[in-house]
N, C-alpha and C positions, 0 to 999 in steps of 0.2 A: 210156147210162143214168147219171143221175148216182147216186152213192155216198151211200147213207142210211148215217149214224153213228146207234147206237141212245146215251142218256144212259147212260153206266154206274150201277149203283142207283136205275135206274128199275123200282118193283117195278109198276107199271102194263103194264111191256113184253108182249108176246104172245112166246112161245116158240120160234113158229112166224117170226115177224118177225124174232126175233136169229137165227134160224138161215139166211132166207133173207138178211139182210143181209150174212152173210158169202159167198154163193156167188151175188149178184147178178153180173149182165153175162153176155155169151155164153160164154165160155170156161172159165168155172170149174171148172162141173160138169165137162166134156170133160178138164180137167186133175189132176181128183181122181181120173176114173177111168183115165187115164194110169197116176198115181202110184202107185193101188193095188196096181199087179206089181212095183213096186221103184224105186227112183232110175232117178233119170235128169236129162243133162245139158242145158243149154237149147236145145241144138243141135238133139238129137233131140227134143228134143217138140214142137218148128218145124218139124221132117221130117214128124214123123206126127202134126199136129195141123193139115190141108189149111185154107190160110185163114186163120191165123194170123200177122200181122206181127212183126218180133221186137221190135218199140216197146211192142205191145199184151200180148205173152207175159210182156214183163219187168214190165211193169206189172199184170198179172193176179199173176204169183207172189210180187212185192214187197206185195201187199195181205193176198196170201195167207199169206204169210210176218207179217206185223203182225198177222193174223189167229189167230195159232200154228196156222194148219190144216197148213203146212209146215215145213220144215228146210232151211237152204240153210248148204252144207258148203263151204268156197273152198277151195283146196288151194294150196300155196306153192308152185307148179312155173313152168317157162316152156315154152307158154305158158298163164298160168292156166286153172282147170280149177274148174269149180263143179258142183255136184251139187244135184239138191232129193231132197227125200223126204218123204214126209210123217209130223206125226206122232202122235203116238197120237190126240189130239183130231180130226186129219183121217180117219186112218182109221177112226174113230169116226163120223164124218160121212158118210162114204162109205158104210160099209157101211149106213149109216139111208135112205140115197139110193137104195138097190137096192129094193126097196119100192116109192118110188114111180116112178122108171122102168118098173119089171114094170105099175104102175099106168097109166103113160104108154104102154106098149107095147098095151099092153088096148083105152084109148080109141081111140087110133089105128086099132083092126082095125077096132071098133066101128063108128066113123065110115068107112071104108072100106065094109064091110060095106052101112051104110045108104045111100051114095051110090050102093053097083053095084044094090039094091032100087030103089032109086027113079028 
């Protein structure tokens, strides 16, 4: 999916669009709610994020990070050692996400529900 930049001081914008512009693409969402239990290194969120390539992960957190949704901590060791985390504006985001997941989780039964009906 390509990347929508919204105009900054654009007071025409919908709310609803800057917020999805930052958490477009597959993995976003998936890595906000990673992040929400604490740091973690790019290793591990490639571990437990099934399906993830580590081309597409660096590239989700690098937008994410331009984003200020996260924090990326590099450490001067060998061999380096980088951390993300997120911050305050991501877990800010996050927690407004739970909502409509519980929303998504609902449709879901819903539709479930009407296909074993019919």
């Amino acid at each position: 999916m390509a990347r929508i930049r919204l105009d900054e001081g654009d007071g025409a914008t919908c709310g609803v669009a800057a917020a999805i512009s930052v958490i477009d693409g597959k993995w976003k969402t998936t890595l906000l709610w990673m992040l929400e239990s604490g740091p973690h290194r790019p290793g591990e969120l490639r571990r437990k994020v099934r399906g993830i390539s580590e081309k597409v992960l660096t590239q989700a957190l690098r937008e994410m990070e331009r984003d200020g949704l996260v924090h990326r901590e590099t450490h001067d060791v060998v061999p380096p050692k980088t951390v993300y985390s997120l911050t305050e504006s991501g877990l800010a985001l996050s927690l407004m996400l739970a909502p409509l997941s519980d929303w998504g989780h609902g449709h879901l039964d819903r539709l479930a529900e009407e296909r074993a009906a019919s």
